[in-house]
N, C-alpha and C positions, 0 to 999 in steps of 0.2 A: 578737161579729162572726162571721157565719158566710162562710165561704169555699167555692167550688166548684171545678172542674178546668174547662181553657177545653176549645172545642170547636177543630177545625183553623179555620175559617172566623173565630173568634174572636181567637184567636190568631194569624192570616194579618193581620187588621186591626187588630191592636196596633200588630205589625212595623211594617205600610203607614202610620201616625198617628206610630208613635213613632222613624221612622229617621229621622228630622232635630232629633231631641229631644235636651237633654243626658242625662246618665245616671238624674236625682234623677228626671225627669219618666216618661220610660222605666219609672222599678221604680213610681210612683205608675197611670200607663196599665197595667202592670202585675193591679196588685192593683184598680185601680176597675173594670179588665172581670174580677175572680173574684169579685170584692165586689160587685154590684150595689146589695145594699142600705143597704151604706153609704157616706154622700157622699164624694166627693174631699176637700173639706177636713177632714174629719173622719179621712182617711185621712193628710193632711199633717203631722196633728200627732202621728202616731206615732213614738214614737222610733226610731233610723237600727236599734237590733238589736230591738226587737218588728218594723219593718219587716220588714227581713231574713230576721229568724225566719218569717214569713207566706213571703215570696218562695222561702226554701229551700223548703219544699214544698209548692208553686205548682209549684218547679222538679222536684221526687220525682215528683209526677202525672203533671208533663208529659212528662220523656225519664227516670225511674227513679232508681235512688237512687244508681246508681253513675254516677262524673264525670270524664272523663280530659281532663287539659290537659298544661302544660308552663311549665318555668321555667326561667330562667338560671343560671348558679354564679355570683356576683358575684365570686368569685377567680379562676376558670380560663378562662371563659365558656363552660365544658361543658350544653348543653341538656338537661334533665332531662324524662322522659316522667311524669307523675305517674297518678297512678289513685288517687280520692279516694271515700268513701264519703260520703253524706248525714250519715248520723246518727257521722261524725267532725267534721265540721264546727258540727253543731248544737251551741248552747252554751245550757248551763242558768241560767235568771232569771228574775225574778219574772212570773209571767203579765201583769201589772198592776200595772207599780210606780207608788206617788203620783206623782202631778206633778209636787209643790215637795218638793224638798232640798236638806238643810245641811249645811255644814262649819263646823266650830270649829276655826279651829289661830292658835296665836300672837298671840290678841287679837280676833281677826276673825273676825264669823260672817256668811257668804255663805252666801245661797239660791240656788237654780241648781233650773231643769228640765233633763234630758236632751236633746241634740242631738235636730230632728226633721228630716222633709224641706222643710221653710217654713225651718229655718232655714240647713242646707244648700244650698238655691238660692239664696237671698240672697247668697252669697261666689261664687258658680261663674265670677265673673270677676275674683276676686282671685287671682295664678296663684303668688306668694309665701309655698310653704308654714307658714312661722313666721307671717306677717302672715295668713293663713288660719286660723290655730289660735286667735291672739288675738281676732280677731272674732268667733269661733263663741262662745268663753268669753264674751264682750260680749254675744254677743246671749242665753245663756243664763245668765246672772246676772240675778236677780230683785230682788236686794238685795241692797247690799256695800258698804263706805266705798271709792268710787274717790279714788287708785287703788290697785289691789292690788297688793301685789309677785308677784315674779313664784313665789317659793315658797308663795303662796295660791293662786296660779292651778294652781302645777302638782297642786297638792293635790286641788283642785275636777275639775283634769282625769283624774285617778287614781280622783277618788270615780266620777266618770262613765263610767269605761271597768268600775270592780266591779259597776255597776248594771246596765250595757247591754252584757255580754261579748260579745253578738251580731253587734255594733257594728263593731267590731276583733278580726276573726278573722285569727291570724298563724301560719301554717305551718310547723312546725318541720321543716327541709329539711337533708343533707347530700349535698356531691356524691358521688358514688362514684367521680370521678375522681383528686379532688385532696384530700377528705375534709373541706374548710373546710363549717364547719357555718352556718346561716345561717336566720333565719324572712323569711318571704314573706307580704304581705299579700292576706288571698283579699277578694274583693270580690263578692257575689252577683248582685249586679245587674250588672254588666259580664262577666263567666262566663254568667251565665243570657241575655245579652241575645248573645254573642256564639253560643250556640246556636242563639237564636232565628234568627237570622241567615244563619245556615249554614241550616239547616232552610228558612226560608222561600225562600232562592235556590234552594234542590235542588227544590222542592214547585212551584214557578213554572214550573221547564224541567222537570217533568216534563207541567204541567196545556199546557205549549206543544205538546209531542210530542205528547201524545193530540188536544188538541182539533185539531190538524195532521191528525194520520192516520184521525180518528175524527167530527171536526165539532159535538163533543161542546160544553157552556158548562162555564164553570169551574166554576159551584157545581153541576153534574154532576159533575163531574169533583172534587172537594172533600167530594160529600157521600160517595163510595166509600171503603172501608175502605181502608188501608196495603196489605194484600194482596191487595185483588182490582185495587189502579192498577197493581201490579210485573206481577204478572199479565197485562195489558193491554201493559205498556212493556216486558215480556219477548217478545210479541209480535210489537209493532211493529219492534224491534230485530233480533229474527231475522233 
């Protein structure tokens, strides 16, 4: 699968398509405008950390490799400023792992594919975490005597998270206040789309200002570099 970098106008019309989208649909608009040439559904049945792996850097090209956010103390509620690198985040796994696998534990040999985003949207209206975990394991079991206990399942869900660490990336966080140490789950596609977002509000009242003071059209105004709009809006503000 070959991937490219979006353009701003590309990118402008993800935003515009994908801000009333849930999250799964969002990373999939995503990668189908860096992927042209491979289909959406063929994009859906990648797993949630090959996904991911693709949208980290989707997200490197587009604002860099470095990522600053913020988190909570879930002890003290002291705000934490974080400043995250790409390639901390990136987690190492197979480029291409098979489709069908197994587990053997205690009698029972369950086949299972990898979480993908097909099977992810399928739950996004079941809002009961534990009843959310169980169905994904349902839906990716291929084969298994139901029903399973629940020390199969959690096995299958153990084999799933060594296969696809990309999957479940967890922040190893301490406050500096209170010193309670704590991981944080990162989520790419909610980080990268919450960028997107910022970006695209700031990019809008900028292309209002000029074509305001200038009569200019937007994809005028869209096709100019980063520095020759400041440039322009450094002007106008004078």
């Amino acid at each position: 699968m070959s991937m490219r970098p979006l353009s701003v106008t590309e990118l402008l019309d993800v935003w515009d398509h994908g801000h009333a989208q849930p999250p799964v649909q969002r990373a999939l608009l995503l990668l189908a405008a860096a992927c042209p040439d491979t289909p959406v559904d063929a994009l859906a049945t990648f797993s949630i950390g090959r996904r991911d792996a693709h949208l980290l850097t989707l997200r490197e090209w587009t604002f860099g490799r470095h990522m600053a956010g913020t988190a909570t103390c879930p002890s003290c509620g002291e705000r934490l400023e974080l400043t995250l690198d790409v390639e901390t985040i990136r987690m190492a796994s197979e480029p291409d792992p098979p489709a069908q696998r197994t587990v053997d534990i205690d009698g029972y040999r369950v086949q299972f594919h990898l979480p993908s985003s097909e099977d992810v949207a399928d739950l996004a209206q079941t809002e009961d975490p534990l009843c959310a975990r169980r169905q994904l394991l349902d839906r990716c079991i291929e084969h298994g005597d139901p029903p399973l206990p629940d020390r199969v399942l959690d096995a299958v869900a153990q084999r799933m998270a060594e296969l696809d660490p990309q999957a479940d990336v967890q922040l190893a966080l301490q406050c500096p206040s209170c010193s309670h140490p704590w991981h944080d789950p990162f989520d790419i596609t909610t980080f990268f789309w919450g960028e997107i977002n910022a970006w695209a509000v700031r990019l809008l009242r900028e292309v209002h200002m000029l074509a305001t003071a200038y009569g200019w059209s937007e994809s005028d105004i869209l096709a100019m570099s980063a520095q020759r709009r400041q440039f322009y809006l450094d002007m106008v503000c004078a």
